[in-house]
C-alpha positions in Angstrom: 6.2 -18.8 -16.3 8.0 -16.1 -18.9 10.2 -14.4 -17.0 9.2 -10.6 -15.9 13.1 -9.2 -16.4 14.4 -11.8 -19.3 13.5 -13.3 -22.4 13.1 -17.1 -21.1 11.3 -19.1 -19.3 11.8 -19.1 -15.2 10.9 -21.8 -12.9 10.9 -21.9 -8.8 9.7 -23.9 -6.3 6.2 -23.8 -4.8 7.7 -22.9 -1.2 9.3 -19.9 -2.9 5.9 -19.1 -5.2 3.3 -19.4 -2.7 3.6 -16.3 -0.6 4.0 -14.2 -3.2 0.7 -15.9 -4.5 -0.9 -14.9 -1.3 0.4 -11.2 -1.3 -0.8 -10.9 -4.8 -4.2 -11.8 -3.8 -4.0 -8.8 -1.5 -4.0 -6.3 -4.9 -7.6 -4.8 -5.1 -9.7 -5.2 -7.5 -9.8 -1.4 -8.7 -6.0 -1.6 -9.3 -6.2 -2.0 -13.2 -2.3 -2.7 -13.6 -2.2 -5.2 -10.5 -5.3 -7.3 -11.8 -3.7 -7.0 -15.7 -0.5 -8.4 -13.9 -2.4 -10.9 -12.1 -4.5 -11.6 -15.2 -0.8 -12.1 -17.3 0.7 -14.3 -14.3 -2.1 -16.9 -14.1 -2.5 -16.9 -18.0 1.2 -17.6 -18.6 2.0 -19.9 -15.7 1.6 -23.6 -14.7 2.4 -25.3 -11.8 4.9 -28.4 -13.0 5.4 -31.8 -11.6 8.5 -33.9 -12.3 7.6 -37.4 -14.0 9.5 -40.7 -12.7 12.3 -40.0 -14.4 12.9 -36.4 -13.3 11.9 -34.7 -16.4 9.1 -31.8 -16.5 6.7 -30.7 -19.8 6.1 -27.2 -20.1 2.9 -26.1 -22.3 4.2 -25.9 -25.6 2.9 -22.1 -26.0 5.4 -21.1 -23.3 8.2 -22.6 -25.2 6.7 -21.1 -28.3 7.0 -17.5 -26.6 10.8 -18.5 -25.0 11.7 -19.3 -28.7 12.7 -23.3 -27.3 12.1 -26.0 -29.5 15.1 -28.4 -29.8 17.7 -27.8 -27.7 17.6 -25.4 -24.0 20.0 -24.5 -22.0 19.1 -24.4 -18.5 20.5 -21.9 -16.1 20.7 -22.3 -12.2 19.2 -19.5 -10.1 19.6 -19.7 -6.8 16.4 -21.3 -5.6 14.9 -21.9 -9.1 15.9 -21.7 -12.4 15.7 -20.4 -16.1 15.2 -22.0 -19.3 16.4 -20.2 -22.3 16.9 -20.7 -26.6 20.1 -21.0 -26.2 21.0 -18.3 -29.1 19.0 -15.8 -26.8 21.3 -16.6 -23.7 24.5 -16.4 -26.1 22.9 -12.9 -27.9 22.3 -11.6 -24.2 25.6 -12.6 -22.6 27.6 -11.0 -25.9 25.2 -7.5 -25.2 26.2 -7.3 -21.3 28.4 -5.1 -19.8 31.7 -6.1 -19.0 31.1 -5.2 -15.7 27.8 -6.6 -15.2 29.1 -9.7 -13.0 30.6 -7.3 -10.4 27.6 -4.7 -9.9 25.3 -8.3 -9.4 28.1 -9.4 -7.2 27.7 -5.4 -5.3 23.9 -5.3 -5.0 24.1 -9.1 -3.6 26.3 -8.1 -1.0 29.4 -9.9 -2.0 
C-alpha cells in the first residue's frame, strides 16, 4: 500500500494489518472522510504472498505511483517495511532535519 506519511510504498504483516482492518470496519457509513479513506486503502492495497524463492510482485500501478522501476531500496521498519525510488529516499534524507533521528529516538521512548 502507498504509504499515508511518505512517498513509497509500505508493507506489514497480516498479524499487524488485520485489527486495524477490523477497527476500520467499525467507521460508519455517513462518515464521508472514513469511507473515502477506506475507499483509498482497499483501492491502493493488495495482500502479497512470497513465491518459492522469497520474492514478492507488487501491482505494477503501485510501483508506478512509488516512482520504482529498476532498482528499490528497501528500508526495515520495525514489523514491516518500506519500499522506496531510491532518489526519493536520498532527496528525503538530504531535506531532514539534523535532528530528526533524536526527536524519533524521544517520542519512541529511547
Amino acid at each position: 500500500m502507498p504509504s499515508l506519511t511518505a512517498d513509497c510504498l509500505a508493507a506489514y504483516p497480516m498479524r499487524l494489518m488485520a485489527p486495524k482492518f477490523a477497527k476500520a470496519r467499525e467507521i460508519s457509513m455517513t462518515d464521508s472522510a472514513g469511507q473515502m479513506f477506506l475507499r483509498l486503502l482497499a483501492s491502493q492495497s493488495e495482500v502479497l504472498g512470497w513465491d518459492v524463492q522469497g520474492r514478492i510482485r507488487v501491482k505494477d500501478e503501485l510501483l508506478e505511483r512509488a516512482g520504482i522501476a529498476e532498482t528499490v531500496t528497501l528500508v526495515g521498519k520495525g514489523d514491516g517495511f518500506e519500499l522506496w525510488n531510491p532518489k526519493r529516499l536520498a532527496a528525503l534524507k538530504a531535506d531532514m532535519p539534523e535532528d530528526i533521528l533524536a526527536q524519533g529516538a524521544r517520542r519512541a521512548g529511547w
